[in-house]
C-alpha positions in Angstrom: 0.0 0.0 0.0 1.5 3.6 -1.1 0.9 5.9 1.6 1.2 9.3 0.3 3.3 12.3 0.9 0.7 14.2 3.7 0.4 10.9 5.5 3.8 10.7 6.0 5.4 12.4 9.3 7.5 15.4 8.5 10.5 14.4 10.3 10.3 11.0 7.6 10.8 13.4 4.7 13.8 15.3 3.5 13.9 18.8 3.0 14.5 19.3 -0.7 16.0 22.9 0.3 19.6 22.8 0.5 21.3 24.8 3.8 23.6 27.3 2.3 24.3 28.8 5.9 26.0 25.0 6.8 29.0 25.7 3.9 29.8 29.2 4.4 33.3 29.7 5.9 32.7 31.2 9.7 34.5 34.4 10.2 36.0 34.3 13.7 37.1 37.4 16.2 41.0 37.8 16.2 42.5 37.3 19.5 44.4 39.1 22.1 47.4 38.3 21.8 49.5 39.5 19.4 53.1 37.6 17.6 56.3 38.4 19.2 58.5 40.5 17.8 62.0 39.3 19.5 63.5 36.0 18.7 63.6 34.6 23.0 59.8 35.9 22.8 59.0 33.7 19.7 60.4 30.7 21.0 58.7 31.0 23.9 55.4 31.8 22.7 55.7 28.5 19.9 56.3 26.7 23.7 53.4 27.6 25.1 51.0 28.8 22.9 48.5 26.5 21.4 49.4 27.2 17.4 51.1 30.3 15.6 48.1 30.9 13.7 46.5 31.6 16.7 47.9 35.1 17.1 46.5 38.1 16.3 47.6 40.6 13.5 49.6 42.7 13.4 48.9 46.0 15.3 50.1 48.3 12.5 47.2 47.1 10.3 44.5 48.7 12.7 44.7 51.9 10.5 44.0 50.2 7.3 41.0 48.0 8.3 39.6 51.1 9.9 39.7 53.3 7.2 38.1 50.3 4.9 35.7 50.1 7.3 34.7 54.0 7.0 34.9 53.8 3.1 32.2 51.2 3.3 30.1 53.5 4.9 31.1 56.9 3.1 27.6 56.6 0.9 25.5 56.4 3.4 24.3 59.6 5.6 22.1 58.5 9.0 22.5 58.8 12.2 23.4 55.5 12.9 25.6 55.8 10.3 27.7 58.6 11.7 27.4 56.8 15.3 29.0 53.8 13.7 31.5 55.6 12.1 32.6 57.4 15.6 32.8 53.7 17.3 35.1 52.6 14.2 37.2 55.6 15.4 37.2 54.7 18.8 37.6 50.9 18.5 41.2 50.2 20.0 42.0 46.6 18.1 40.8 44.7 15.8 38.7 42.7 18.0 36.8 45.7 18.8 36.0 45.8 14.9 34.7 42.5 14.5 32.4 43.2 17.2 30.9 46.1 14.6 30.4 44.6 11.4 26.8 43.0 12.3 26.2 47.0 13.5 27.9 47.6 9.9 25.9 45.2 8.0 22.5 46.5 9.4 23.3 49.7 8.3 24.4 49.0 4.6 21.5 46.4 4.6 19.4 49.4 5.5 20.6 52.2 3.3 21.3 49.9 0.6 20.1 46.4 0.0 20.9 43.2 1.6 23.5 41.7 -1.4 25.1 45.2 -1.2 26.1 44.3 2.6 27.0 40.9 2.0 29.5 41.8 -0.8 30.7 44.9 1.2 31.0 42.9 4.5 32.7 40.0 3.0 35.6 42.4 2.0 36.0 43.2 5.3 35.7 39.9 6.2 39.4 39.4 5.0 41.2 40.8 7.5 39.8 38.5 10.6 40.8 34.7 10.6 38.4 32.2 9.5 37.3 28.5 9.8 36.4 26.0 7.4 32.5 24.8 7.5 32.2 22.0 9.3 31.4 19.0 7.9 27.5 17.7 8.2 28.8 14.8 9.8 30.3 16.1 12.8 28.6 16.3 16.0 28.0 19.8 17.4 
């Protein structure tokens, strides 16, 4: 006997919609801790830091990602705008920065469109270390 499709339990079915949020690379925070500079402070920190890549960048390149971040948002004139654009100033690392591109991406999304943030946010999205999507397999 075929049983047909509304007789059958949702959770029996498969979704026919693909999840496009489970392969995108996840952008993570940069952390605290930045590379040494000396040669005794890099052996040390490869002794007892986890992994090199671990390390944050470069503080010298907090003047570049911070002006990208205002170009982004030269077109657009709001107040929440110009409020954003005062916490980029004041933002003292890059950490601080990650934490506002959600606040950027709301206001692109709103001034412009939502594929406008997306493609301006994932240029930003180069200067903070990433991971690779985790496989469907994998327990969470």
């Amino acid at each position: 006997m075929i049983m047909s499709q509304q007789v059958l339990p949702r959770w029996g079915r498969r979704s026919r919609l693909a999840a496009p949020s489970s392969l995108r690379t996840e952008v993570c925070p940069p952390t605290l801790r930045h590379a040494p500079a000396g040669a005794w402070q890099r052996a040390m920190f490869w002794l007892l830091a986890p992994s090199p890549q671990d390390a944050a960048p470069a503080p010298n390149r907090m003047p570049a990602v911070r002006s990208e971040f205002t170009t982004l948002l030269a077109d657009i004139d709001s107040d929440e705008a110009c409020a954003l654009r005062r916490h980029i100033a004041e933002a003292r690392s890059l950490r601080d920065l990650w934490h506002l591109r959600s606040a950027a991406y709301r206001v692109i999304g709103l001034a412009h469109s939502q594929s406008v943030a997306d493609e301006r946010l994932a240029l930003l999205n180069r200067h903070f270390p990433t991971r690779a999507p985790r496989s469907q397999f994998a327990t969470l």
